[in-house]
C-alpha positions in Angstrom: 173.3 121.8 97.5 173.2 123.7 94.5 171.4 127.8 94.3 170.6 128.5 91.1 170.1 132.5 90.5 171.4 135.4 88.3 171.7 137.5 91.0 175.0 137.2 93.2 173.6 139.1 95.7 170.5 136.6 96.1 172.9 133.2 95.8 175.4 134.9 98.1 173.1 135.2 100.9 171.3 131.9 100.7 174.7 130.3 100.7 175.9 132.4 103.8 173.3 130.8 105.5 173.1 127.2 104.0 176.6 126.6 104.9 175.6 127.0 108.8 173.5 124.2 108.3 175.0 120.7 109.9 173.0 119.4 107.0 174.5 121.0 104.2 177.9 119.7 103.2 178.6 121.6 100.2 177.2 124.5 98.3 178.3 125.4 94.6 176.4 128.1 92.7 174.7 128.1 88.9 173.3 131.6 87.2 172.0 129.9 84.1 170.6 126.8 83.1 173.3 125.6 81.0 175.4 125.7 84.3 172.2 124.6 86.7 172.2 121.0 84.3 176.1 120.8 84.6 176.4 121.4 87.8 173.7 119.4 89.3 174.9 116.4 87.0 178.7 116.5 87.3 178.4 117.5 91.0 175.9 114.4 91.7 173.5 117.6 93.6 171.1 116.3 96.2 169.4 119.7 96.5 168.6 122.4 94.4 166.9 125.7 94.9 166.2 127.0 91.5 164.7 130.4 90.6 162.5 130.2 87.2 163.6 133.6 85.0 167.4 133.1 84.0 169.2 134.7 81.4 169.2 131.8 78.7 166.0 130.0 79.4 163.6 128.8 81.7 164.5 127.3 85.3 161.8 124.7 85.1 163.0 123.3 81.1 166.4 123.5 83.7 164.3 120.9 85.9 163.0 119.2 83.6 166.7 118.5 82.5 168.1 117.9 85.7 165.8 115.1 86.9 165.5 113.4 83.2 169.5 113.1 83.9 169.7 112.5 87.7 165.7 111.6 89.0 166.6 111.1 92.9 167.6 114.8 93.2 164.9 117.4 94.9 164.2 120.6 93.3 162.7 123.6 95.7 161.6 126.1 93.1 162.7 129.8 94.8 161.9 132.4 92.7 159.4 135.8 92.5 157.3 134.5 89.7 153.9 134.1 91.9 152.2 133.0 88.5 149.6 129.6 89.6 150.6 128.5 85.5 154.3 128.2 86.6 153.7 126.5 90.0 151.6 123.8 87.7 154.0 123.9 85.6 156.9 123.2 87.8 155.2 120.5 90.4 154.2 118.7 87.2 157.8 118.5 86.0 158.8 117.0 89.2 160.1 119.9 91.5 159.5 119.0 95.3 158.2 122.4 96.1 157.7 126.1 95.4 158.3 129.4 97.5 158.6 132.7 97.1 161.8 134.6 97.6 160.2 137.3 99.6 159.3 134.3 102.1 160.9 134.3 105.7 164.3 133.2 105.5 164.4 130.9 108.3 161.1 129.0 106.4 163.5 128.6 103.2 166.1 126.6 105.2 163.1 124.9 106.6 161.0 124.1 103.2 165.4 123.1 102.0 165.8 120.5 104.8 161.9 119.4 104.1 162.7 118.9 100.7 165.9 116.9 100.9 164.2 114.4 103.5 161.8 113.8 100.4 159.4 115.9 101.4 157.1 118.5 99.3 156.9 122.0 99.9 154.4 124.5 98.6 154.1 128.4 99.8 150.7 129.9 101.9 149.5 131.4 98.3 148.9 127.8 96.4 146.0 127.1 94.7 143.9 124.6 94.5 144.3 124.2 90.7 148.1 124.1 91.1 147.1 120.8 94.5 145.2 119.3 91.8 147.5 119.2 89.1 150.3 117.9 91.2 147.9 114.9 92.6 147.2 114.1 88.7 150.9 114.2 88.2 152.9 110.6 88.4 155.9 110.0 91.2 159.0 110.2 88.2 158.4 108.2 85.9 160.8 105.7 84.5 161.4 106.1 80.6 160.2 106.2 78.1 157.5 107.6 80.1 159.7 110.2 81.3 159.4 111.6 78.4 155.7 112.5 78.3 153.9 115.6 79.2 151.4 115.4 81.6 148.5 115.7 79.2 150.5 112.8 77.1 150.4 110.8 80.3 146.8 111.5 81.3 146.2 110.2 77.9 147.7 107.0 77.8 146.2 106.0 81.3 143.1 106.3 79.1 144.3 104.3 76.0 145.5 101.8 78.7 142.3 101.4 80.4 141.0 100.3 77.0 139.1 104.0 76.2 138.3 104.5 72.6 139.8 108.0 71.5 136.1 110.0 71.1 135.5 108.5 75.0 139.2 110.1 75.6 138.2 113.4 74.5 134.5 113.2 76.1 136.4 112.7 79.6 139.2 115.1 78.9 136.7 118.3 77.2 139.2 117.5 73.9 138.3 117.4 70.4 139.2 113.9 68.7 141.8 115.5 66.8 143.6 116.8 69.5 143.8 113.3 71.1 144.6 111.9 68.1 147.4 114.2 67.6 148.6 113.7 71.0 148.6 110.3 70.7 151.0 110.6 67.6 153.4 112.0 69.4 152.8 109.5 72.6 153.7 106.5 69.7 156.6 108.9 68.5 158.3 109.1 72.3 157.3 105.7 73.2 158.3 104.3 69.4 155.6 102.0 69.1 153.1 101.9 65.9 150.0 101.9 67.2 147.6 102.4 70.0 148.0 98.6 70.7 151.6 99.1 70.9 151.3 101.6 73.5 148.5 100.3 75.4 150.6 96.8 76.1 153.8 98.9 77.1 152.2 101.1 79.0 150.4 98.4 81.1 153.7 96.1 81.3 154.8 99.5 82.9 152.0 99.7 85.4 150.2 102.3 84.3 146.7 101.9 84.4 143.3 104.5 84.6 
């Protein structure tokens, strides 16, 4: 188990209680998210509660990070940020769930143990938005795919379905520029040369619209 927060007092008390837990068999401590990705990596972390404002960045780039270099661990995003942008943002990374730190104690242990069974969390105050984007989003995704943003991945469903790129942008509310510049950077993660390129990789990947 690894609490990620740059306030003591806040990774203090969650600890106190985690290490009650018959569950828990070790808790180590991370205030930033150069020190969330080491910690999580070199420690092999099952768990992670992760707040989203640290001192030298953002805790769900820290995420991002942490599951690009270790997929099977579970993120519960814990933090005050009640922003439905940065619940998207973070389901659609790959966190396993979001709460608010003003939530009931005993329902963060709870929402914890939910989310290192495999489970997914998400607090009383979730939108629908926020449901949708996380149904859209794919179960981690092996690489190079890993490496796409959602919109990137939305796309390439598309391209792999055989959709030219001004019936891309009809279904999507895009301009055809904006898909074609996305689709330059899917080619650039994916290093293929063209749409064919991509289309036969991403469907010998199993992607399909």
């Amino acid at each position: 188990m690894l609490i990620v927060d740059d306030h003591p007092v806040v990774r203090r008390g969650l600890r106190a209680m985690l290490e009650g837990e018959p569950w828990v068999e070790e808790v180590a401590e991370a205030a930033t998210v150069a020190e969330a990705v080491k910690e999580a990596v070199t420690r092999q972390v099952h768990v992670v509660a992760m707040d989203i404002a640290l001192p030298d960045g953002d805790g769900i780039d820290a995420t991002r990070s942490i599951l690009r270099a270790r997929p099977d661990t579970m993120i519960l995003m814990l933090t005050m940020a009640d922003d439905e942008n940065d619940v998207a943002r973070a389901i659609e990374v790959g966190a396993r769930g979001y709460l608010l730190k003003d939530t009931d104690p005993e329902t963060v242990i709870d929402a914890l143990r939910t989310v290192a069974a495999g489970g997914v969390v998400l607090g009383p105050r979730i939108g629908p938005a926020v449901l949708m984007a996380a149904a859209r989003q794919p179960a981690r995704l092996l690489p190079p795919l890993d490496q796409l943003t959602p919109r990137e991945y939305e796309i390439l469903t598309f391209l792999a379905a055989g959709e030219s790129n001004a019936r891309i942008a009809r279904r999507l509310g895009l301009s055809e520029k904006t898909v074609r510049n996305q689709l330059s950077s899917v080619f650039s993660k994916l290093e293929v040369a063209d749409r064919v390129q991509a289309a036969l990789l991403a469907r010998n990947m199993g992607v399909a619209e």
